[in-house]
N, C-alpha and C positions, 0 to 999 in steps of 0.2 A: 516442776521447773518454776510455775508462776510464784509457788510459795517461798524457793530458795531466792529466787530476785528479790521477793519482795522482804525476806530476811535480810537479805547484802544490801538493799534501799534504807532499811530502818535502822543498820546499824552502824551507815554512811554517814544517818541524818542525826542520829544520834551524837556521834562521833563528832559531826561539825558542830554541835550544840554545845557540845563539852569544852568544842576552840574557844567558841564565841565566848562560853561562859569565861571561861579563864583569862581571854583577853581583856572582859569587861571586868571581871576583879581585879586583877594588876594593875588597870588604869586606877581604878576605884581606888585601888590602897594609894599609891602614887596622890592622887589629887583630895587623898585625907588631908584636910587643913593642919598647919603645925600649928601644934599646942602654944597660947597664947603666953610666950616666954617669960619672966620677968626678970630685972636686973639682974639680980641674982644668981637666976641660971646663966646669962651670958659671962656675968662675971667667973664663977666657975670654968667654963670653958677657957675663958682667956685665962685661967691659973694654971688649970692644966697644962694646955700648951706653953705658956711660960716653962714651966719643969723641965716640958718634954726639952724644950729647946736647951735650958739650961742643960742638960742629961748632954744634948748632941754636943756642946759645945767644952764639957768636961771630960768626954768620950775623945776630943781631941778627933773629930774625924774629917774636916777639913782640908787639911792639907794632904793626907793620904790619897783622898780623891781625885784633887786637884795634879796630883802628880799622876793620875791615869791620865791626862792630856797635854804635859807642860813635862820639858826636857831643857835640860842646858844651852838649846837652841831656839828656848821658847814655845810658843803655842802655835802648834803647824793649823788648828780651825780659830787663830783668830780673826782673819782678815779673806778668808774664806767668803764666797759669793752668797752662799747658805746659811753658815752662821752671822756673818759680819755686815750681808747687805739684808737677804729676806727675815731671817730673825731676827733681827736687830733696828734698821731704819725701816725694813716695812712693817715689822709689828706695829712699831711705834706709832706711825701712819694710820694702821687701820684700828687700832686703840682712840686716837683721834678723831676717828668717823663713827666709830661705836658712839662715842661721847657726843657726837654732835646728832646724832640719832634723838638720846637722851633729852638733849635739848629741845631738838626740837619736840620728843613726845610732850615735854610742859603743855605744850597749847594741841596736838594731834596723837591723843596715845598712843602706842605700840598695841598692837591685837593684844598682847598675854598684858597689858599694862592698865585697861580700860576699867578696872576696877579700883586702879589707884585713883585716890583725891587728890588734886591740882595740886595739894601744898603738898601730899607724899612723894608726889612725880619731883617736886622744885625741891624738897631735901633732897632724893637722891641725886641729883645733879651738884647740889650744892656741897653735898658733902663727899662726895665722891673726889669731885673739885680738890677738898681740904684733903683726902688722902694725897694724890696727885701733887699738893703743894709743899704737904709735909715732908715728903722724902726729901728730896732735894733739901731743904734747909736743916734736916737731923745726916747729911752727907756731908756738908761742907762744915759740920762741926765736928766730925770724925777723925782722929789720929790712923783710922789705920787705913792699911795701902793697900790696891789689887795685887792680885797673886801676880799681874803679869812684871811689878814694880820689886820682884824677890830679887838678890841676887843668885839667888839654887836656879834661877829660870833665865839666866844671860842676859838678863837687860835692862837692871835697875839698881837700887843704893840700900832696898830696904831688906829687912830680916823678917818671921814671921812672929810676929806679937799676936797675943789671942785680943780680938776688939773688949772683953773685957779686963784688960790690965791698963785700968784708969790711969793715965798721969804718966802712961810708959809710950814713946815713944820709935817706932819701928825704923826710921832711918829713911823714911822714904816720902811719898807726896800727901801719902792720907787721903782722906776723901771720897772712899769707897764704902762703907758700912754707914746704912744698908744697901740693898741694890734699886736705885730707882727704875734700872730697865724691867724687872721684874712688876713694880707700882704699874707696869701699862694693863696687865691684867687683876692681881690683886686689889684695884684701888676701886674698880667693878666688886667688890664682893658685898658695897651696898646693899646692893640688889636684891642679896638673901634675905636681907631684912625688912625693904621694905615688901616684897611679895611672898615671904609665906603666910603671912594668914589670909589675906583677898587671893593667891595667885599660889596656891602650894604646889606641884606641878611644876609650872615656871620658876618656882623659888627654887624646885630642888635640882630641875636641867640648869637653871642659871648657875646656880654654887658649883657643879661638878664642874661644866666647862671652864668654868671662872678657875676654878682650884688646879685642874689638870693645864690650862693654860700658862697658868703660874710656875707650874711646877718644869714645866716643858721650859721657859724661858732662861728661866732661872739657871737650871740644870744647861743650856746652850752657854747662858754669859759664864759657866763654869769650865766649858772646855776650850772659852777664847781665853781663859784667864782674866777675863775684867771681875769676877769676884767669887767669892767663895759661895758653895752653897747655903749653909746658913745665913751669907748678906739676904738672901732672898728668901728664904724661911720667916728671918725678922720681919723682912718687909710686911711680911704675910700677916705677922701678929699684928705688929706697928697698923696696917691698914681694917683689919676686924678692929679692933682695941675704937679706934679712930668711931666707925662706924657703929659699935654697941653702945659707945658713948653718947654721942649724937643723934641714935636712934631713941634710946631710952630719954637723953637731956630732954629735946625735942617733941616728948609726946603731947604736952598739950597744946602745943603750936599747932602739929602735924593734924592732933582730932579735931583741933576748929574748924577745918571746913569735912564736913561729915561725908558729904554725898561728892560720888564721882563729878566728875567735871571736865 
């Protein structure tokens, strides 16, 4: 009997040896540093996804979509408590307190931040900033109109133009492409940048929240009818494009102060 115990003992302890191991490699692969990018590769990626986008947007799939939530009586989750007050003005809101977070880590890091240099901490503030500013002024020079501005949807003047048909005119207010509601999360995608090589870990929980945030938002301001999915897709390149630039322009600013701070 003492021998079977002490068999079912050793193959317990065993057993949780094998947890712990595999727990501590998952982390381990997880907080492998990412490879020290160069322009190059980000460029790359922003091509690809250019294509991709280009591909959704000659796929024509936009408006298809848009009609799983919009009927000749309009968008019944526009103005919705759900979509139109908590996703919508409170996202906005707590996008606002993310960023003032950021701020302040300048002078008091963030725990997963302490290994960024003062001047990494003040780009991504700074440029995060310039996503956030960019949207709005590449909107207001836009011809084309939200889906809620169709007349297929009851309550507007305009027709549906694809936002690439330069110089064509949709009938209606314009002003939607791309989606700045969307910039409240993508415009954080900073963050990927500056923390995967000191903080890879963090860089890579940052980008996923960041990206599924985005995609969530995005996909809500499509069932009010304030814009089409790819508005917010754009956004998404529009604010990486933003940040590889500025990451990359930026580097010998960024390495003059060497040591954390």
């Amino acid at each position: 009997m003492r021998s079977l115990a002490s068999i079912r003992s050793t193959k317990a302890t065993l057993s949780q040896a094998d947890e712990h191991a595999l727990m501590a490699s998952t982390t381990l692969a997880l907080d492998t540093p990412v490879a020290d990018r160069g322009p190059l590769q980000d460029a790359l990626t922003l091509l690809l996804a250019f294509l991709a986008l280009l591909a959704w947007d000659l796929g024509g799939l936009d408006l298809p979509l848009v009609r799983w939530y919009g009927s000749t009586t309009g968008f019944v989750w526009r103005d919705q408590w759900l979509t139109g007050g908590v996703m919508h003005e409170g996202v906005r809101a707590a996008a606002w307190v993310v960023f003032g977070l950021l701020v302040v880590s300048i002078w008091r890091p963030l725990p997963f931040a302490r290994l960024l240099t003062r001047r990494e901490r003040i780009w991504w503030v700074v440029t995060t900033l310039a996503c956030v500013a960019l949207i709005p002024l590449l909107k207001r020079a836009s011809w084309t109109s939200c889906p809620w501005s169709l007349i297929e949807f009851g309550s507007g003047t305009a027709r549906y133009v694809s936002h690439w048909a330069f110089g064509v005119r949709d009938g209606g207010p314009g002003g939607c492409f791309p989606s700045g509601h969307a910039s409240s999360a993508f415009s954080f995608l900073t963050g990927w940048f500056v923390l995967r090589r000191r903080a890879p870990l963090a860089a890579r929980i940052w980008l996923a929240v960041t990206l599924a945030a985005g995609l969530l938002f995005g996909w809500v301001q499509m069932m009010r009818g304030a814009h089409y999915l790819s508005h917010s897709l754009w956004t998404a390149w529009v604010c990486w494009a933003v940040a590889a630039l500025s990451f990359h322009g930026l580097r010998r600013w960024r390495e003059a102060g060497a040591s954390p701070a």
